[in-house]
N, C-alpha and C positions, 0 to 999 in steps of 0.2 A: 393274935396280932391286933387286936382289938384295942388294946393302950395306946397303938402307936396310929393309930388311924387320925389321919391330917396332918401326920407330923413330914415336913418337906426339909430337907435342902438342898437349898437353889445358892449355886454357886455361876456368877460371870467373871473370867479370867481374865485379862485384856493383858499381853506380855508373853514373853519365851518363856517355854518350858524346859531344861538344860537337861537334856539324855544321858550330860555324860561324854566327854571327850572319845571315849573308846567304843562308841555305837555309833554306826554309820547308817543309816536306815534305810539307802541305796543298796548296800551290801548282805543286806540283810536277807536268810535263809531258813528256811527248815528250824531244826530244834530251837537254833538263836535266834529267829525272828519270833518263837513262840516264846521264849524266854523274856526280849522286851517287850509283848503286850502281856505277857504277866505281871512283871513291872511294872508297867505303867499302872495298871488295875490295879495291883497295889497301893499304888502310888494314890489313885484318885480317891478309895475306900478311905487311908488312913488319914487322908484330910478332909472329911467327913468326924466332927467332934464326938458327936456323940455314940457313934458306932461301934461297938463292943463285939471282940469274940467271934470276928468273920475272919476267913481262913481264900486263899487261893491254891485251886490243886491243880498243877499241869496234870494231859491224858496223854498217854501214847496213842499214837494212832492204831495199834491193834488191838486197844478196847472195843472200837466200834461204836462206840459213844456218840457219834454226828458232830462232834463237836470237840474243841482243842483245851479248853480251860474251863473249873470251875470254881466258879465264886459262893460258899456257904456264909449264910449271914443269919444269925440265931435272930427272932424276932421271935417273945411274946416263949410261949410253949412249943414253935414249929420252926422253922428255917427255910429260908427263901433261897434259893439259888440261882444264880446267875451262868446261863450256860454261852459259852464264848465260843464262837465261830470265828480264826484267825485266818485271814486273808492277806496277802501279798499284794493282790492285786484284783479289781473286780469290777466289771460293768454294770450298770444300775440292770440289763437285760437277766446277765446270770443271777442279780440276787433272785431276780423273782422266780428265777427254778431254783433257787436255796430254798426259799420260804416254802416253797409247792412243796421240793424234797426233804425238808426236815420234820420229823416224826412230830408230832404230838407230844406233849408229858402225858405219864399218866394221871390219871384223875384219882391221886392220892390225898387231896387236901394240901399237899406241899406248893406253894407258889413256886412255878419257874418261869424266867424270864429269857428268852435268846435273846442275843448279843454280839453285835457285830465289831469285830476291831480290825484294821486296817491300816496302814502307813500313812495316808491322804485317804478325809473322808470331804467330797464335793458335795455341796451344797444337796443338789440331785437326788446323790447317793442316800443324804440325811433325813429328806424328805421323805424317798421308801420307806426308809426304816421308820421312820413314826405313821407311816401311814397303814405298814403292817405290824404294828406296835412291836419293834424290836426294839433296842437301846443298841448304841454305838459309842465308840471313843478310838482316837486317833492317837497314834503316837506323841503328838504336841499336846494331849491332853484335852483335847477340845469331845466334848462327850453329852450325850443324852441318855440318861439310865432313870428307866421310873420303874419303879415296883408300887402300883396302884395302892393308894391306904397309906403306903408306908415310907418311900422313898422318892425322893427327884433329885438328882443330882446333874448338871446341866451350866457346862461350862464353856466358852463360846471365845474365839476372838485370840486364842493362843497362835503366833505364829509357825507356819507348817513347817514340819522339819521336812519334810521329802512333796514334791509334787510330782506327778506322771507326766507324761509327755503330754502338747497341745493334740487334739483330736482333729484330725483331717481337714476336716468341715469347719468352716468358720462360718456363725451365721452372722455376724456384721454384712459379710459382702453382699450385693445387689444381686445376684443371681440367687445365694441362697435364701434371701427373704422372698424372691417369688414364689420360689417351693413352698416355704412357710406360709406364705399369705395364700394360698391354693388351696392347703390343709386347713387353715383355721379360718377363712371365708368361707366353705363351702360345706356342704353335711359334712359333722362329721364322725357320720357312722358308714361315709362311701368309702367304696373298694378302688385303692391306687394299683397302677403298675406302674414301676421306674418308665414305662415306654408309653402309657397310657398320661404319666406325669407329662414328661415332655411335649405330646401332639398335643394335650391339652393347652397351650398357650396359641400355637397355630389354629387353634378351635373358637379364640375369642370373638365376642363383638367388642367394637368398640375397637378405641386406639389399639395399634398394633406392641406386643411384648415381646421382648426376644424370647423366644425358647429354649432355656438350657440346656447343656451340651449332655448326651446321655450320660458320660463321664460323672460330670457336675450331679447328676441326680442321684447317681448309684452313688457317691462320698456322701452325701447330706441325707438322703434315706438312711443309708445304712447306719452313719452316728446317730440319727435321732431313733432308728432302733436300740443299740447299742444302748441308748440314755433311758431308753423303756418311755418314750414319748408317740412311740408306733407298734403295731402291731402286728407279729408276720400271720398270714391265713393262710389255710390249708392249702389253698390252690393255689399258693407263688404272689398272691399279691399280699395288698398290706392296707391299714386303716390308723388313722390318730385314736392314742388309747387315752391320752391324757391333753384336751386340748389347752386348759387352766395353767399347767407349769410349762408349756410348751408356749405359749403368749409369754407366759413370765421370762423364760429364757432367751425370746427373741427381743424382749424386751430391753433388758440389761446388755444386750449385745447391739443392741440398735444405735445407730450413728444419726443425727439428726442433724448434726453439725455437719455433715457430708452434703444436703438441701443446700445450695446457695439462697442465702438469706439477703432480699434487700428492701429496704425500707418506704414508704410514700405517704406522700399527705394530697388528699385529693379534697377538693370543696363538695364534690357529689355526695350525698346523703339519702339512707335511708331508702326509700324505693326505687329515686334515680342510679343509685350504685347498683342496687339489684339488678336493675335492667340492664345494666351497659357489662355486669359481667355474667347477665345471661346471652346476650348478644357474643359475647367473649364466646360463652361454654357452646353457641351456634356454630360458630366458624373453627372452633378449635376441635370439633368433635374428639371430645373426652380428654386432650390434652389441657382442661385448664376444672379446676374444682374444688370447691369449699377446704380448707383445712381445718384441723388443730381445736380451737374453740369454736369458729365459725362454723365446723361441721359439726360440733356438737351439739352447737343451738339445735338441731335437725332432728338430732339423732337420739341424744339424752342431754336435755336445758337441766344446766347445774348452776353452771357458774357466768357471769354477766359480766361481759368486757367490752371496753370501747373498740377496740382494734378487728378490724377483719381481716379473716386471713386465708390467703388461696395458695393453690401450686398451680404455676403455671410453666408450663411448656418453653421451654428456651424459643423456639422457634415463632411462637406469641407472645414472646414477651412487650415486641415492639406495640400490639395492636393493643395488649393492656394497654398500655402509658396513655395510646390514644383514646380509644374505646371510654377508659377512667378518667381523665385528664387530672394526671398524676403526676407527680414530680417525686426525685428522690430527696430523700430528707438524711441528716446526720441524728434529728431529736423529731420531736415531736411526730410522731409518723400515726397514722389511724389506718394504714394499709399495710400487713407485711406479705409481701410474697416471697414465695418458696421453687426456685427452680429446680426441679429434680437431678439427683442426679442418674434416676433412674426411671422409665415411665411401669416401672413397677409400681409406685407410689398410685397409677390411675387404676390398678386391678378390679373389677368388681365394683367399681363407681356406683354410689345410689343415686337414683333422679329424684330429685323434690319435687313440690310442689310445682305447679305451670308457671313457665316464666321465673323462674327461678334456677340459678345455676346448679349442679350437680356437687356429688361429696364425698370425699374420700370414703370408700368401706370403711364399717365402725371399728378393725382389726387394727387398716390405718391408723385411723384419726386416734387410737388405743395408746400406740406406740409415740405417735407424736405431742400429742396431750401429755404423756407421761415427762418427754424431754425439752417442753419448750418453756418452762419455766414459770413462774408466777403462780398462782392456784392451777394450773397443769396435773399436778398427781390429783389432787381433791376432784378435776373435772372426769379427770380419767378411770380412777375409781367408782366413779356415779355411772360412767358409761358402761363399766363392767358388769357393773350391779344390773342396771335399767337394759340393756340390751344384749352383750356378750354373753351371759351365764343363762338369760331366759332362752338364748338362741340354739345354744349347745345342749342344753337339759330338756327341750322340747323334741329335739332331733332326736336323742339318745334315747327316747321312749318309745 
């Protein structure tokens, strides 16, 4: 294989993949749902140019093989095979009792690859598999197949012919981001229970948080099991296994646009703002706190903006205006506040420095850095780097 060593094709696809009037992929079953991930594997190998003299073999299931398809691809003096695990349907949980459960190759010298094919591969799902080096590909063709030295083929952006159902749990809504901000503020190598979850809110200092309904716990536990973002323990409780794509997902699912947003231009500067909305963070106990960039100067100083920005408490909002002497503005604003619409937003509050108001947790300030626009990701990314991953990797040891 030695010839072929660096040779890549990278292919991105952006457009429909056409299956074919007469494949439904709702409909799809048994022998005929192996028959189009055959296909399509075909499909992806022969537009691949240079590729000579590789073969696909369906398996009956009573080989005993572990596996549904195989893909032989001569390279050099030996042949690399690609062995395909064909799925209907599959939660990123059960892959990882695939991976546990699927044998070994022998250590023949022959390179094999498993390979995951599926109707809809989620994001999620794509991530396992490269992170336990499988390859995947979907029926719309959207695919990751690397054979180290010799292949990459990696094709992204095809529209899906079939989607599953929405899962339960939605984490946009306010209730399930306090679950989530519970998991990823706090160790996380601590031991949860659904009922251990819940009193925990009733347990806090600080502003009071509503406590979700045990209902609401047991639907958003169990998805983020399901997504292999938790992990069940022996003894009936459960731990975050992956706190990294579990930000990322709560991320992309966060609504920041749900904050009433309103604007101010106040003459106070500099140490006098500071003081008048530490005076704020006195009287509002925990309902009022740095956001966004403003907590970041605190947290991880990346990026330098004129504007300051707090969440403040519907219920304070009047004593801001005073407290700042603020006015609301259409332009030129050097103040934005942020009403919650949730006092989830205060979970976990850091206190600064003396005399200085308090800050959103860095989880927060994560998610809304990411969505408030301007160098927002760039600040957000530095906070990840500088304080999220040292906090998670120090714990996990």
């Amino acid at each position: 294989m030695n010839h072929l060593n660096g040779v890549h094709e990278m292919c991105y696809v952006h457009g429909i993949v056409n299956l074919g009037n007469s494949m439904n992929p709702h409909s799809l079953r048994g022998t005929a749902l192996q028959e189009a991930f055959a296909s399509k594997l075909e499909e992806l190998l022969a537009g691949i140019s240079w590729l000579r003299g590789w073969r696909v073999k369906r398996l009956a299931s009573s080989t005993g093989a572990g596996f549904d398809l195989v893909a032989s691809i001569p390279v050099g003096d030996g042949v690399v095979t690609l062995n395909v695990d064909c799925k209907r349907e599959l939660r990123p949980s059960a892959f990882l009792l695939l991976v546990h459960n699927t044998p070994q190759p022998p250590k023949s010298g022959q390179a094999s690859v498993p390979v995951l094919a599926m109707r809809f591969m989620s994001a999620r799902m794509a991530d396992l598999c490269t992170e336990y080096k499988w390859g995947w590909y979907d029926l719309a063709g959207n695919c990751r197949i690397e054979v180290p030295g010799v292949l990459l083929l990696e094709r992204r952006g095809c529209a899906p012919v079939y989607r599953p159902p929405r899962p339960a749990a939605n984490l946009s809504t306010p209730e399930a981001g306090r679950i989530v901000r519970a998991l990823l503020a706090n160790d996380p190598g601590r031991r949860w229970t659904q009922r251990g979850m819940q009193e925990h809110f009733g347990e806090l200092q600080g502003p009071a948080i509503r406590k979700p309904s045990i209902g609401l716990v047991n639907k958003v536990v169990r998805n983020l099991r399901e997504e292999a973002f938790l992990e069940a323990l022996d003894d009936g409780g459960f731990r975050l296994r992956d706190p990294l794509k579990l930000l990322y997902a709560w991320r992309d699912a966060y609504r920041l646009d749900r904050q009433e947003r309103r604007n101010y231009f106040t003459l106070l500067r500099g140490a006098q703002l500071r003081e008048a909305l530490y005076k704020l963070d006195l009287e509002a106990g925990g309902r009022a706190a740095y956001a966004s960039f403003s907590a970041a100067d605190f947290q991880a100083p990346h990026v330098r903006q004129p504007k300051t920005w707090v969440y403040v408490g519907r219920e304070y909002h009047a004593r801001f205006e005073a407290l700042g002497h603020s006015k609301m503005v259409d332009s030129g604003e050097n103040v934005v506040v942020l009403i919650p619409e949730d006092a989830g937003v205060f979970y976990l509050g850091e206190r600064n420095a003396e005399g200085a108001m308090g800050s959103t947790n860095p989880v927060q300030t994560y998610v809304d850095l990411f969505h408030c626009g301007g160098r927002g990701v760039e600040a957000a990314e530095a906070l990840l780097e500088q304080r999220l991953k040292p906090n998670w990797d120090k714990d996990r040891k």
